[in-house]
Backbone as CSV, one residue per row, in Angstrom:
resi,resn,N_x,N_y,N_z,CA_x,CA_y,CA_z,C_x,C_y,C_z
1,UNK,-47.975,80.106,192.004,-48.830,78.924,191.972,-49.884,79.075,190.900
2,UNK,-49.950,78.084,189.919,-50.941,78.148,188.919,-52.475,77.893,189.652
3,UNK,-53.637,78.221,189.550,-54.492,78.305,189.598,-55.517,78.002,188.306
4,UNK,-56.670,77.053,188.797,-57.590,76.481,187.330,-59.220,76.921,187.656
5,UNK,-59.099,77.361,186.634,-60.678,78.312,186.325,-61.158,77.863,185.353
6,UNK,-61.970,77.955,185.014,-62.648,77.950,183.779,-62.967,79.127,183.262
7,UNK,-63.653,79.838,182.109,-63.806,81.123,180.972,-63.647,82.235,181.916
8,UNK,-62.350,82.950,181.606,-62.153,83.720,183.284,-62.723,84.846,182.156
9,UNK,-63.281,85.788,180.923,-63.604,87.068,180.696,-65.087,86.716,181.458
10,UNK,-65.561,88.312,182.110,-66.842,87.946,182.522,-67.071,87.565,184.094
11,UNK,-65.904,87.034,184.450,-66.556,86.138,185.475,-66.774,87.139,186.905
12,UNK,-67.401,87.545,188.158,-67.100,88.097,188.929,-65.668,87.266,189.743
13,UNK,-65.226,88.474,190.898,-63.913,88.312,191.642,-64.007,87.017,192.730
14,UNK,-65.655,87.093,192.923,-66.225,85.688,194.172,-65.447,84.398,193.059
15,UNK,-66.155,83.828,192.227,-66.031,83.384,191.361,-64.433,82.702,191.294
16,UNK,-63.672,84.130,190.850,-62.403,83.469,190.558,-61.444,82.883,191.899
17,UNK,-61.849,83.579,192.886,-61.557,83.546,194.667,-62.085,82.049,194.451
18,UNK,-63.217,81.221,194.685,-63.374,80.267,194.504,-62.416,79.111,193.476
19,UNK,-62.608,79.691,192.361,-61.936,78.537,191.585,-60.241,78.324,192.103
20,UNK,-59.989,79.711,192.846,-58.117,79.832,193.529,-58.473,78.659,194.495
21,UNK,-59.216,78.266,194.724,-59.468,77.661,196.427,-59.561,76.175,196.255
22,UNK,-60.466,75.692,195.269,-60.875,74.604,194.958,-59.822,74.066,193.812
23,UNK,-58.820,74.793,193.428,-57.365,74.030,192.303,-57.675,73.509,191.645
24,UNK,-58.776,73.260,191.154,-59.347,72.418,189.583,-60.095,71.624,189.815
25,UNK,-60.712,71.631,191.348,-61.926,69.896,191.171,-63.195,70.577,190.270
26,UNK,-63.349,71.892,190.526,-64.368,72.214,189.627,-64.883,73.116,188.774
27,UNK,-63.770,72.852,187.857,-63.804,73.767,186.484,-64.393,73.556,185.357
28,UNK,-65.087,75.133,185.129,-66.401,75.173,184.309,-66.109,76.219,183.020
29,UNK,-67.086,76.095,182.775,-67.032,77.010,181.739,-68.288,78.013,181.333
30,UNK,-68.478,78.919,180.867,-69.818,79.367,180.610,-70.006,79.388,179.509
31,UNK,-71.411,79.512,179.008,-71.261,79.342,177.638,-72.356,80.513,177.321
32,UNK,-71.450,81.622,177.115,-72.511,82.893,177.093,-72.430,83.006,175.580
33,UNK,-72.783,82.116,174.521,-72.723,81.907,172.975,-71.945,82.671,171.892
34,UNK,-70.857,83.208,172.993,-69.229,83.291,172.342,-69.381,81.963,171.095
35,UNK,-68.560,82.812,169.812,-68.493,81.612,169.107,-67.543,81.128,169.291
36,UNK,-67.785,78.949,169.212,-66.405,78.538,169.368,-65.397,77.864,168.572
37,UNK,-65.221,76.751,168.810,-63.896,76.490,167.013,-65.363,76.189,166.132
38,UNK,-64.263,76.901,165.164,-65.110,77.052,164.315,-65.537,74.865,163.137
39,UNK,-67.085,74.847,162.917,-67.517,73.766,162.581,-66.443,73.097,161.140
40,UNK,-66.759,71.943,161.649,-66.257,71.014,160.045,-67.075,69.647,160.503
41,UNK,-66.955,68.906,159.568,-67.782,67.489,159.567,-66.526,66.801,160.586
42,UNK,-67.001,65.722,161.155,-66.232,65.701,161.807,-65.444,64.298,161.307
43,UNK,-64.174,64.208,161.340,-63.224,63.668,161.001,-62.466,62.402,161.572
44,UNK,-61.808,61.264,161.637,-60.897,60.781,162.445,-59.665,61.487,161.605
45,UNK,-58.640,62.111,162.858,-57.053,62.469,162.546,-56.135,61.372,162.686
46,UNK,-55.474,61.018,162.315,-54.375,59.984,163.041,-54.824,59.111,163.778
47,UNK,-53.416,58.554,164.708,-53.442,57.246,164.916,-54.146,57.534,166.647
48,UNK,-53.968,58.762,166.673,-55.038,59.045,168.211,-55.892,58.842,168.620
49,UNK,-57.314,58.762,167.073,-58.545,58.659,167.224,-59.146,59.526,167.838
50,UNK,-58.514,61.107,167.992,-59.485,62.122,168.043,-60.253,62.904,166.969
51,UNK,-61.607,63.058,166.753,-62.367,63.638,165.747,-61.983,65.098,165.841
52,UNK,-61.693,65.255,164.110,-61.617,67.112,164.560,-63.153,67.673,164.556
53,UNK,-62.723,68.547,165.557,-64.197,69.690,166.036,-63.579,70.996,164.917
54,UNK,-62.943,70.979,164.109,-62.440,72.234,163.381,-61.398,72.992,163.963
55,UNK,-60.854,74.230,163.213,-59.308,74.621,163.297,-59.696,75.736,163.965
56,UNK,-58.827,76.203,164.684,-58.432,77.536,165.856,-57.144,78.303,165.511
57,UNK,-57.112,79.460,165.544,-55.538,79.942,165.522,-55.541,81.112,164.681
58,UNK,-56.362,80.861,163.293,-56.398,81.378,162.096,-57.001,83.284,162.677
59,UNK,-57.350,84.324,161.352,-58.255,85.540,161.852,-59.770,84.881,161.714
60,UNK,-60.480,85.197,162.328,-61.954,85.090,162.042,-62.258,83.764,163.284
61,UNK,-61.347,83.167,163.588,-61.905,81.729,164.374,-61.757,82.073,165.811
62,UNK,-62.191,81.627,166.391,-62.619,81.293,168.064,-61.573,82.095,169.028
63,UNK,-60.397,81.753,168.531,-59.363,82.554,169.233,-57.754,83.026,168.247
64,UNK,-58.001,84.212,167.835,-56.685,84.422,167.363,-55.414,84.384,168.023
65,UNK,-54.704,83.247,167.170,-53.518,82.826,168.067,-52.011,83.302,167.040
66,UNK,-50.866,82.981,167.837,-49.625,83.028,166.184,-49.813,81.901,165.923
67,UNK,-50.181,80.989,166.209,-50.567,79.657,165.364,-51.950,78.736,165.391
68,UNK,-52.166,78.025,164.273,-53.151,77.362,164.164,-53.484,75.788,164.402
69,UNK,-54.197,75.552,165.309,-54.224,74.012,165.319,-55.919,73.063,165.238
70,UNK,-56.061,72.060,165.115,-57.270,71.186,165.241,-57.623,71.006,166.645
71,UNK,-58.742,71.628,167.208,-59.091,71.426,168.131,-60.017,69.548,167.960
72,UNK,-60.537,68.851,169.541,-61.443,67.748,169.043,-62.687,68.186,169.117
73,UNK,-63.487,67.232,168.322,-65.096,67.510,168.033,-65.403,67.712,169.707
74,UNK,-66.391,68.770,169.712,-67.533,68.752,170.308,-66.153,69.881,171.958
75,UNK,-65.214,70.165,171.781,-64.720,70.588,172.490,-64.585,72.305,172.536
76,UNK,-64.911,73.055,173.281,-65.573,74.805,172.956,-64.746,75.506,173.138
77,UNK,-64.119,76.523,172.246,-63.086,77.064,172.562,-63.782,78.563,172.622
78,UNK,-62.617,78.932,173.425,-63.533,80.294,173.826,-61.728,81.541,174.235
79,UNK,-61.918,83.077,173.352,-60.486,83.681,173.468,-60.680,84.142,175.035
80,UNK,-59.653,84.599,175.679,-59.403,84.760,176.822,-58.345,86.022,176.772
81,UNK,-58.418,87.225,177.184,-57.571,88.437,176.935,-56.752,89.092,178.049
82,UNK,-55.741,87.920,178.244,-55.118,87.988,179.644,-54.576,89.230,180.047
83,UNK,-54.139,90.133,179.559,-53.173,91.304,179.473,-54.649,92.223,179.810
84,UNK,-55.610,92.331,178.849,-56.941,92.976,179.138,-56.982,93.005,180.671
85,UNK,-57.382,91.527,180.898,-58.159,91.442,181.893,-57.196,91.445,183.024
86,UNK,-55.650,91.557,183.262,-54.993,91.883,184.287,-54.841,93.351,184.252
87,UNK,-54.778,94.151,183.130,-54.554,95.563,183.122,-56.005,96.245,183.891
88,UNK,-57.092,95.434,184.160,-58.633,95.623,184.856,-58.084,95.542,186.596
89,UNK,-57.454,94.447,186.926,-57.290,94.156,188.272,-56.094,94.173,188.419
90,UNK,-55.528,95.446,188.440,-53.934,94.630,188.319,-53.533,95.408,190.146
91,UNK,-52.383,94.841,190.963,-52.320,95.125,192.048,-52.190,96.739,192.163
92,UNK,-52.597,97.122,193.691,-52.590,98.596,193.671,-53.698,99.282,193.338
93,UNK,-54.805,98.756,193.239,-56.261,99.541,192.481,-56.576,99.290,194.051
94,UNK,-58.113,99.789,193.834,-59.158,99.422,195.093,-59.152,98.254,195.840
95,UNK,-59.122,96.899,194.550,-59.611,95.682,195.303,-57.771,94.501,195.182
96,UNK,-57.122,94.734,195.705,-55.642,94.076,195.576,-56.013,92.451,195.597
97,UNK,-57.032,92.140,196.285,-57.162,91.041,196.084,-57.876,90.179,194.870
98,UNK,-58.037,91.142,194.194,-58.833,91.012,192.799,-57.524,90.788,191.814
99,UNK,-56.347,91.913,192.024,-55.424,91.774,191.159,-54.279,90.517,191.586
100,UNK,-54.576,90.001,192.973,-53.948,88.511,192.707,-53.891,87.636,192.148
101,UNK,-55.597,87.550,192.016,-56.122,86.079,191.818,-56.421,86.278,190.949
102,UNK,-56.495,87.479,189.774,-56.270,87.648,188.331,-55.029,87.300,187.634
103,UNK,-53.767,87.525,188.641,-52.653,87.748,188.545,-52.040,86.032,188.036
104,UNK,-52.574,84.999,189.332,-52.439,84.020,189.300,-53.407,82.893,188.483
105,UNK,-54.642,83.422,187.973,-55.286,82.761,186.827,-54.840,82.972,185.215
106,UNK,-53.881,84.293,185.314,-53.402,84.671,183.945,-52.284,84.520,183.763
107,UNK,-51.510,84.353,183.985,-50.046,84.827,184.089,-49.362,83.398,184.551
108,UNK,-49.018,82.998,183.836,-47.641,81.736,184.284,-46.402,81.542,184.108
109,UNK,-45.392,82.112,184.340,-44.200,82.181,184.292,-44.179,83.542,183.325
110,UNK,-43.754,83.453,181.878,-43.495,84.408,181.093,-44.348,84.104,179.699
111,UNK,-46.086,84.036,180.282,-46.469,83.776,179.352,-48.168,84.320,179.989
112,UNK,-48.810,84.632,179.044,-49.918,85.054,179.185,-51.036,84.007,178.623
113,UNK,-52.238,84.143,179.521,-53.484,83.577,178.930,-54.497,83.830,178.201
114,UNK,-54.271,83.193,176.849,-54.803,83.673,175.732,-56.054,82.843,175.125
115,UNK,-56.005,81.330,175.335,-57.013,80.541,174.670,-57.212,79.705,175.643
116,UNK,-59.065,79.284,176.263,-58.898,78.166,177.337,-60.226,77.609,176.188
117,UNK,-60.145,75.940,175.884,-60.372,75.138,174.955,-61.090,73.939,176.063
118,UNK,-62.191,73.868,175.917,-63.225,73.057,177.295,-63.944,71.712,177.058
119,UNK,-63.448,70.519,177.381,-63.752,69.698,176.930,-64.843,69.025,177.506
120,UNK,-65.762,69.740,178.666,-66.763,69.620,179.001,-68.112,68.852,178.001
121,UNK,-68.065,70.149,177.172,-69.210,69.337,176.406,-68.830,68.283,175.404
122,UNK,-67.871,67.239,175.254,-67.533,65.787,174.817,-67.671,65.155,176.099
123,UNK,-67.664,65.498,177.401,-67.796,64.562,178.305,-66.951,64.393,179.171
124,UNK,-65.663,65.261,179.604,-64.686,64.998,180.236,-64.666,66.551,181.178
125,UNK,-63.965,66.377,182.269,-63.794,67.812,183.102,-62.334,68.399,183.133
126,UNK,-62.245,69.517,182.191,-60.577,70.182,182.424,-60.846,70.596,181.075
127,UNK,-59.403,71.197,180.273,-59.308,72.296,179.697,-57.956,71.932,179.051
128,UNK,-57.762,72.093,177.642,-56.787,72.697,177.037,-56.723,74.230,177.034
129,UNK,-55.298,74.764,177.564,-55.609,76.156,177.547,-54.028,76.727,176.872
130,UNK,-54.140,77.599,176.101,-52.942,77.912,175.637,-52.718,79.591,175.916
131,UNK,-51.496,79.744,176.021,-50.948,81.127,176.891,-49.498,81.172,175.859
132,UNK,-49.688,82.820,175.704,-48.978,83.220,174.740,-47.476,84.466,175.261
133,UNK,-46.541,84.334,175.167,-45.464,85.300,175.469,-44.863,86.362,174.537
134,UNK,-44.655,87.448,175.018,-43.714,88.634,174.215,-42.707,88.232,173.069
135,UNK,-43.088,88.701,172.343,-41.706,88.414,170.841,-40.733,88.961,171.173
136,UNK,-39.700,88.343,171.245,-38.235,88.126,171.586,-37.867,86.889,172.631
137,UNK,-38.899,86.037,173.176,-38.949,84.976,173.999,-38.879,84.010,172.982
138,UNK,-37.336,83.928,172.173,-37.384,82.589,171.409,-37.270,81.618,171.688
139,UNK,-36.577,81.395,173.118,-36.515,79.740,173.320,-37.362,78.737,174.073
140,UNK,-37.943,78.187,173.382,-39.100,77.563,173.642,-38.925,76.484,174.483
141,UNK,-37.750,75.765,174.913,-37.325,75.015,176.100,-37.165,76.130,177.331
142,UNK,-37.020,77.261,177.321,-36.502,78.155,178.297,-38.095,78.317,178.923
143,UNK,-38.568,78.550,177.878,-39.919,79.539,178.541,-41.037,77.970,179.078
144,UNK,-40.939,76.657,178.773,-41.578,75.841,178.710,-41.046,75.781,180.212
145,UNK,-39.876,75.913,180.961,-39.300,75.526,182.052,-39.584,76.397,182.901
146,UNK,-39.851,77.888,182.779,-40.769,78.747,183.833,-41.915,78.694,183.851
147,UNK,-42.164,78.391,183.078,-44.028,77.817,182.721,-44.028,76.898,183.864
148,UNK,-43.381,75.656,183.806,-43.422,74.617,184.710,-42.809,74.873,186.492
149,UNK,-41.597,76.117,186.327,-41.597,76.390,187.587,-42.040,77.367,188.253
150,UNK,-43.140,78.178,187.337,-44.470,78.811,188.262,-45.226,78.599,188.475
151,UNK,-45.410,76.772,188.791,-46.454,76.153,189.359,-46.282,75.591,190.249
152,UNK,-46.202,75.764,191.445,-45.648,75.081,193.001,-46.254,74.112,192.555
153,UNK,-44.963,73.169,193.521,-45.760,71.793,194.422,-45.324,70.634,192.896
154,UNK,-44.516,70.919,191.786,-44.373,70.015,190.252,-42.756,69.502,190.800
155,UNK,-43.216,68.393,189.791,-42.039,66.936,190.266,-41.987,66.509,189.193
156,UNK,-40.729,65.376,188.893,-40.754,64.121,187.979,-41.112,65.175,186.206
157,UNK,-40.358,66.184,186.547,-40.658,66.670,184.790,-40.126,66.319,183.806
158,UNK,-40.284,65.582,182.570,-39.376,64.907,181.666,-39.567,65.624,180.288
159,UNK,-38.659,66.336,179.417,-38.439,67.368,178.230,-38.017,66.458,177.461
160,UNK,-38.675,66.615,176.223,-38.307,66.281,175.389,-38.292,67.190,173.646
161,UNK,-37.326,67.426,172.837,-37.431,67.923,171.761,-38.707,67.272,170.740
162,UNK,-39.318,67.786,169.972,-40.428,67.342,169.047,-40.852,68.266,167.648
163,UNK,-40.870,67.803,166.539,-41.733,68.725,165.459,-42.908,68.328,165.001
164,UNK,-44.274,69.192,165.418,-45.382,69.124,165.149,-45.512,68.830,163.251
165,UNK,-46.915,67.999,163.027,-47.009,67.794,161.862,-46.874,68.907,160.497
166,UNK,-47.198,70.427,161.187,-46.933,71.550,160.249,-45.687,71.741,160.221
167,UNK,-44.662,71.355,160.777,-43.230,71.258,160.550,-42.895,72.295,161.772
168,UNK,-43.452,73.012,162.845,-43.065,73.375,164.201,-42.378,72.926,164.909
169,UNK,-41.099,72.893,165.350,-40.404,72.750,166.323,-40.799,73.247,167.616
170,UNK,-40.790,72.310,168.988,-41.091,72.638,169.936,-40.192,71.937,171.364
171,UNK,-41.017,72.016,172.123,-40.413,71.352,172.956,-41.394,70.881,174.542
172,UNK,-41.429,69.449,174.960,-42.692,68.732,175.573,-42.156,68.466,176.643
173,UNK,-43.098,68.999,177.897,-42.919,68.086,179.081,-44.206,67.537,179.728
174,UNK,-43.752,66.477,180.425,-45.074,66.046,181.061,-44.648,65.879,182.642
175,UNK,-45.377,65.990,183.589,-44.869,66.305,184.790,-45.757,65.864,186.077
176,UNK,-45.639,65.590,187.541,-46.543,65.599,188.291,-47.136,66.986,189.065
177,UNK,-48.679,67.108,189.388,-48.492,68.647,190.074,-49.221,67.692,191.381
178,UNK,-48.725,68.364,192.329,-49.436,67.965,193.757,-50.138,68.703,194.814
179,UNK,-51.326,68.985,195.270,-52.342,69.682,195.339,-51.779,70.155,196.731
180,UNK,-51.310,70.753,197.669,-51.332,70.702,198.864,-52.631,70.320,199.614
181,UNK,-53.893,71.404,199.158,-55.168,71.777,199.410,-55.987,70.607,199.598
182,UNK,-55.731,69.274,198.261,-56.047,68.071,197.944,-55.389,67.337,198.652
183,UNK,-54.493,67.171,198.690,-53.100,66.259,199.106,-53.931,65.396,197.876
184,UNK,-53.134,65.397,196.716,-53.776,64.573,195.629,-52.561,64.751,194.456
185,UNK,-52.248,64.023,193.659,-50.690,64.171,193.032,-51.464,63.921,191.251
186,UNK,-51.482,65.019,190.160,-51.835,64.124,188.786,-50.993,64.480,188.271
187,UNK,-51.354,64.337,186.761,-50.709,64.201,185.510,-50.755,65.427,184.921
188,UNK,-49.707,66.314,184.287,-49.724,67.108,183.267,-48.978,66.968,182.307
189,UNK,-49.392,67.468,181.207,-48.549,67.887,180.238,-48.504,69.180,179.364
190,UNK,-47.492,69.640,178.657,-47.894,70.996,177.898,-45.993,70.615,177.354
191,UNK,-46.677,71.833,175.731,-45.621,72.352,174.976,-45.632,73.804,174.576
192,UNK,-44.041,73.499,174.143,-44.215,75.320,173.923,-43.176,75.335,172.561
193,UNK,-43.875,76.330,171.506,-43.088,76.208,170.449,-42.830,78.189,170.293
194,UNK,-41.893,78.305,169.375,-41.318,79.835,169.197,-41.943,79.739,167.879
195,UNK,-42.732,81.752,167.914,-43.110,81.780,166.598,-42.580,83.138,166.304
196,UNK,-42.759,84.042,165.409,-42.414,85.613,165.045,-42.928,86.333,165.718
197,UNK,-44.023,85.930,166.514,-44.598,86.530,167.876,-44.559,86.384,169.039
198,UNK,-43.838,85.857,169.045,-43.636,85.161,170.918,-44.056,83.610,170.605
199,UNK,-43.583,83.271,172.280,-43.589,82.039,172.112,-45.482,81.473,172.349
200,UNK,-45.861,80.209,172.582,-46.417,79.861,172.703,-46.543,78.552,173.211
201,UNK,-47.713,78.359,174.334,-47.542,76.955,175.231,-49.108,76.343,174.981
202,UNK,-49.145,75.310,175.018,-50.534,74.785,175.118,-50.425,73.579,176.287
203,UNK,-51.166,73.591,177.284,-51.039,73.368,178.597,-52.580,72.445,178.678
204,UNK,-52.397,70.863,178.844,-53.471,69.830,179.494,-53.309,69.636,180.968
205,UNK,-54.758,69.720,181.937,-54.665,69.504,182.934,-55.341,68.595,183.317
206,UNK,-56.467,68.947,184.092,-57.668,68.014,183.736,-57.801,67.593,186.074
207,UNK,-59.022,67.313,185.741,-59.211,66.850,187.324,-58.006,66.186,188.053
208,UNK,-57.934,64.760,187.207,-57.063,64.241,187.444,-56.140,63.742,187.011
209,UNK,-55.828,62.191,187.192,-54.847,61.537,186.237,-55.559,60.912,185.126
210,UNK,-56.722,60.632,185.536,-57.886,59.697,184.606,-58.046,60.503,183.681
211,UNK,-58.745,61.809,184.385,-59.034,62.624,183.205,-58.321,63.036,182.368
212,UNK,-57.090,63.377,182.634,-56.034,63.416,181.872,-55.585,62.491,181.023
213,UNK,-55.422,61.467,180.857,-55.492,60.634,180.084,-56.136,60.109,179.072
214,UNK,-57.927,60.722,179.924,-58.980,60.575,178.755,-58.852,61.937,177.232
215,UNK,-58.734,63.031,178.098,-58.546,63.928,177.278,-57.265,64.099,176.168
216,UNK,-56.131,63.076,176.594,-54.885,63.425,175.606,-54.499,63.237,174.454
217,UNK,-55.514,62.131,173.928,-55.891,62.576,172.382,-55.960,63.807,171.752
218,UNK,-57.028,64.722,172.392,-57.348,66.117,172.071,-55.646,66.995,171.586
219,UNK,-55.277,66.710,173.214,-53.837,67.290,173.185,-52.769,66.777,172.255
220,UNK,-53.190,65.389,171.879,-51.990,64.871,170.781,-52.947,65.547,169.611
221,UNK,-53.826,65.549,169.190,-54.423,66.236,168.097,-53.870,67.831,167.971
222,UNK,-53.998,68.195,168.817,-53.376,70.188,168.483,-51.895,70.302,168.406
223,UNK,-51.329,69.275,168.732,-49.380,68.986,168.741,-49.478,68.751,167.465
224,UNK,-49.952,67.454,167.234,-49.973,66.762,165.399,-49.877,67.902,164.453
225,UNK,-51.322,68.817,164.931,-51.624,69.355,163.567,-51.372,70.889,163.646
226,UNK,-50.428,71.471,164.668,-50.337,72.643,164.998,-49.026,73.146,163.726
227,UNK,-49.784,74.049,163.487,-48.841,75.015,162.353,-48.553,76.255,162.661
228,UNK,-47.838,77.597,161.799,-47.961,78.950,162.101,-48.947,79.007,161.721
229,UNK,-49.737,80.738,162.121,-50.987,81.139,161.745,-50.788,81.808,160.654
């Protein structure tokens, strides 16, 4: 079961126990002045009408990724060192319940959590977050489909083939997730493209369906303009 947190380096185990409990009504972020995407004037991209907040992906920027994309203005990206921070709590230490709910904030199918991207400060509640897999995981429909079925309680998933504006091949689904906890049903979406490093997914959630919707500009902005790094 996927689980939604907000800036999990840092955080205590209460903390993440909470955010397991509450499934995304209230995800935050901290802003301990980590730098985040890095500045540009800000821009209209395309026919989306999201402003770029500047590029991510690259060495030196917010989160080194195998690829680079346009995050939107005013949205904080912050790296996240999933492998780190499960090799800290991982099951079998002192606190097992520490290495669950690490287990289940990092880890989604066959892919690790590497970049969570917070759209808090533009005004909206939820997260672009992108999670990165082992090189030799080339197929990017394969790994997009355990991604999606290590998240209990998902329905109505529809795939589709796509090439991002840097000429990336990938592959898109958008799907329902349904809260048990909530009894509440929204909107997701995420893609996952293959690079020389593993694959890679970038994953929109968001409170709800609203929010989700408000935010998917952002998400059509990092598809558009996503390249290798």
């Amino acid at each position: 079961m996927q689980v939604r947190v907000g800036a999990v380096g840092g955080r205590v185990i209460a903390a993440l126990a909470l955010a397991a409990v509450l499934g995304g009504c209230a995800e935050s972020a901290d802003d301990d002045g980590k730098k985040g995407a890095s500045a540009s004037p800000a821009t209209k991209d395309g026919a989306a009408g999201a402003a770029s907040g500047g590029t991510i992906g690259a060495a030196g920027s917010a989160c080194e990724l195998p690829v680079s994309f346009t995050v939107a203005k005013d949205w904080k990206a912050k790296a996240v060192d999933g492998d780190a921070e499960l090799s800290k709590s991982s099951p079998g230490s002192d606190d097992d319940l520490s290495g669950a709910v690490a287990e289940a904030l990092l880890r989604q199918g066959p892919v690790t959590a590497a970049c969570e991207i917070d759209a808090k400060p533009a005004g909206n509640i939820g997260f672009l977050r992108v999670w990165t897999g082992r090189t030799g995981d080339a197929d990017a429909g394969g790994v997009l489909r355990q991604f999606v079925a290590a998240e209990d309680n998902t329905s109505k998933a529809k795939y589709r083939s796509f090439k991002t504006g840097g000429g990336v091949s990938g592959v898109e689904v958008e799907y329902l997730y349904t809260s048990k906890l909530l009894e509440e049903t929204k909107k997701e979406s995420a893609f996952a493209v293959s690079t020389p490093d593993g694959p890679v997914v970038l994953h929109l959630g968001g409170m709800d369906t609203e929010e989700h919707e408000a935010m998917r500009p952002a998400y059509d902005l990092a598809k558009r303009t996503l390249k290798l790094a």
